[in-house]
N, C-alpha and C positions, 0 to 999 in steps of 0.2 A: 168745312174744308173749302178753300178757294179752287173753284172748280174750272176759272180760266186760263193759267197756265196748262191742265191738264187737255181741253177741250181746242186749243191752239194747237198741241203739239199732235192731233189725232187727225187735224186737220193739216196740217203739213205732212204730217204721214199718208196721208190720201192723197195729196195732191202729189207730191213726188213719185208716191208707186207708181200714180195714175202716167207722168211724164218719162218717167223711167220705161214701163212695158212698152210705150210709142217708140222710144228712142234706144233699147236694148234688144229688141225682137229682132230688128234689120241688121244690128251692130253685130249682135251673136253671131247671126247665120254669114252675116265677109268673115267674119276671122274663121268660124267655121271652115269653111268654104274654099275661102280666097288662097291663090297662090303665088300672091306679092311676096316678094323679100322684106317689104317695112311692116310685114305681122308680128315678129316679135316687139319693134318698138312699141307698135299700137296697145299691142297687148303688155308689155310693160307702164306705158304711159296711162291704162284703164284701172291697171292694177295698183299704180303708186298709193289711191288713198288707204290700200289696205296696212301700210309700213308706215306713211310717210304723219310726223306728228299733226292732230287737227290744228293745232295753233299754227304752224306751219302753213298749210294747206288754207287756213280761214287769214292771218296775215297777207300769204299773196290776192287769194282773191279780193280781199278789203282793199288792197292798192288798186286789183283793176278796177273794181266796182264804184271806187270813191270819185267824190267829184272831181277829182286833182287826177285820176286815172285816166286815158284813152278811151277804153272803155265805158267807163259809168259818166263821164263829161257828153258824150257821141250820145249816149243812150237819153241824158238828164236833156240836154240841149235840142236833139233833133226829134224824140219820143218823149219827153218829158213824161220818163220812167228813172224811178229813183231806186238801186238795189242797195247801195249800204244802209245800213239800219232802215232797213222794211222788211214788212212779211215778203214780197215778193221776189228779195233778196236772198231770205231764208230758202224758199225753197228752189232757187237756182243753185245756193251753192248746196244744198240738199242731195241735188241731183245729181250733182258733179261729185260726192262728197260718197254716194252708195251706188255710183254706176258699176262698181264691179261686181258687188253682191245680187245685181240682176243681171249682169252680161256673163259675169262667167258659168251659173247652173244650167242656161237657155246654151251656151257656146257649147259645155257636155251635153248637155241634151241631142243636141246636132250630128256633135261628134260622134255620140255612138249608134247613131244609127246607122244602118247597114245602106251600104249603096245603091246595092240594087232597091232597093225603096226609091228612089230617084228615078232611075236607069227605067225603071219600068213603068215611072208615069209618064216621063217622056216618051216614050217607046211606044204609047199608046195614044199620042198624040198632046198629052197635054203642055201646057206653055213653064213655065219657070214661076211666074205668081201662082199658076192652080197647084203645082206640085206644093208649092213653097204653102201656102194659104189650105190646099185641101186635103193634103199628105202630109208631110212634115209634120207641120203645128200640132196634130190632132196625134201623134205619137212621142210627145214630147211634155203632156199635159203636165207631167209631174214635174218636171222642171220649170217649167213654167210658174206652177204652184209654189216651186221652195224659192224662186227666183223674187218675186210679187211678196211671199212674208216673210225674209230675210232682209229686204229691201223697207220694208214696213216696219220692220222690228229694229233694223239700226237705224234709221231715222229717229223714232222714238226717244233711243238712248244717245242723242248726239249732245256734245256742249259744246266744246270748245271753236269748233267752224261757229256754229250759229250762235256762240257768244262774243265774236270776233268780227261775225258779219253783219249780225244784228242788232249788237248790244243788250240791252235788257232794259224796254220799252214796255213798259203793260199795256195788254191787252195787242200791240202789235208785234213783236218778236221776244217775248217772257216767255217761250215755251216752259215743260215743268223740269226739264233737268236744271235749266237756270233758277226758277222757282225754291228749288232745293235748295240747293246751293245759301241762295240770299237766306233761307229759311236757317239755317243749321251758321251762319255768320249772324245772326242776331239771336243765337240760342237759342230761339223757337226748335228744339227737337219734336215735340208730338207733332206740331204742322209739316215737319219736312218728313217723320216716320210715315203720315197718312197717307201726304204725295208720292213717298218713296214706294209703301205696301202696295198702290194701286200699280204703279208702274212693274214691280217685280212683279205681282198676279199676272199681270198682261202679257210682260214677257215669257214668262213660265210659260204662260198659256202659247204663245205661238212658237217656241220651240218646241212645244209636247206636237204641236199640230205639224212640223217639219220631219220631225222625226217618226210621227206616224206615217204621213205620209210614203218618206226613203223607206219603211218598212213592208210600204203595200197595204198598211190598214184604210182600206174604202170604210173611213165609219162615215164620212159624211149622205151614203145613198139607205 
C-alpha cells in the first residue's frame, strides 16, 4: 500500500490541530465573553465552512492565494511564500476550512460555565490571564479534548478545499482522500479499498474516543 498520501494527510492533521488550538482558545473565549454587537456576524462568518460547499470555500481561497491574487502575489513577492499548490497552502486553508469544529466546543465550554467561577478569581485578586489560563482552561478540559479531535478528524476527511488549493502533487499536496479518488478513476479498487479501510478504522476510532469522552468515560487514566 502506498503509504505516502496516508502519512501527509496525518501530518497536515497535526499541523492544523496544532494551529487551530493557538488560534481557537482566545477566539472561543471573545465570542464567549464579548458583548460587541458584531458577535453574531463573527460567529456566522466562523461558522460558514460548516454549510458553505468545499469547492466553493477552496475556489475563493485559490483566487486569493494564487499568484494573480492580492494575497498570494504580497506573500510570493515580499516572503517568497507560495500557498496555492503547496503543502503550506494545504494546511492554511485547513485551518480556515475546520476553524469552527474547534472554536465552537471550546466557545460551549466557556459558555457553560458558571460565573461565579470568574467572579471569584477576580475577587481574590487574580488578573484575567490567571483566571483565563489557571481557572477556566482547567474546567473546560473536555471541550478542549472534543474540540482538538474533531478538528483532527475533519481534516483527515477533507477533499475538495485541499483539492482546489492544492491540486494533486505527490508527495506535496496528494493527501489520501485525493489518493482514493485517482485510485478508484483508474479502477484500481483493492488500492483505494486499503487507503479507504485505514481511514474509516481511524475515523471510527476517533469518534468512539469523542463520544467516550461527552459520556464521561476517563478510560484514558
Amino acid at each position: 500500500m502506498e503509504w505516502g498520501p496516508l502519512l501527509l494527510t496525518l501530518k497536515l492533521a497535526i499541523l492544523s490541530t496544532f494551529f487551530l488550538v493557538i488560534l481557537g482558545i482566545p477566539l472561543a473565549y471573545w465570542l464567549a465573553y464579548t458583548k460587541t454587537k458584531i458577535k453574531p456576524v463573527a460567529e456566522a462568518v466562523i461558522s460558514m465552512p460548516l454549510i458553505l460547499p468545499p469547492t466553493v470555500l477552496g475556489f475563493y481561497l485559490l483566487l486569493a492565494f494564487g499568484n494573480s491574487g492580492f494575497l498570494g502575489n504580497w506573500l510570493n513577492e515580499v516572503l517568497g511564500i507560495q500557498l496555492a499548490f503547496s503543502f503550506t497552502g494545504l494546511v492554511v486553508a485547513s485551518v480556515i476550512y475546520s476553524l469552527p469544529f474547534m472554536v465552537q466546543p471550546i466557545q460551549s465550554g466557556f459558555s457553560n460555565l458558571p460565573d461565579n467561577l470568574r467572579e471569584a478569581s477576580y475577587s481574590l485578586g487574580k488578573s484575567k490571564f490567571t483566571t483565563f489560563s489557571k481557572v477556566l482552561l482547567p474546567n473546560i478540559k473536555t471541550s478542549l479534548l472534543t474540540g482538538m479531535v474533531l478538528t483532527f478528524a475533519h481534516t483527515i476527511g477533507e477533499f475538495g478545499v485541499v483539492l482546489m488549493i492544492g491540486g494533486n502533487i505527490p508527495g506535496e499536496t496528494r493527501v489520501a482522500s485525493i489518493a482514493i479518488y485517482d485510485e478508484v478513476e483508474a479502477l484500481n479498487y483493492a488500492s483505494a479499498n486499503r487507503l479507504s479501510l485505514v481511514l474509516f478504522v481511524l475515523c471510527f476510532a476517533i469518534l468512539l474516543l469523542v463520544y467516550l469522552i461527552n459520556n464521561g468515560k476517563r478510560f484514558w487514566r
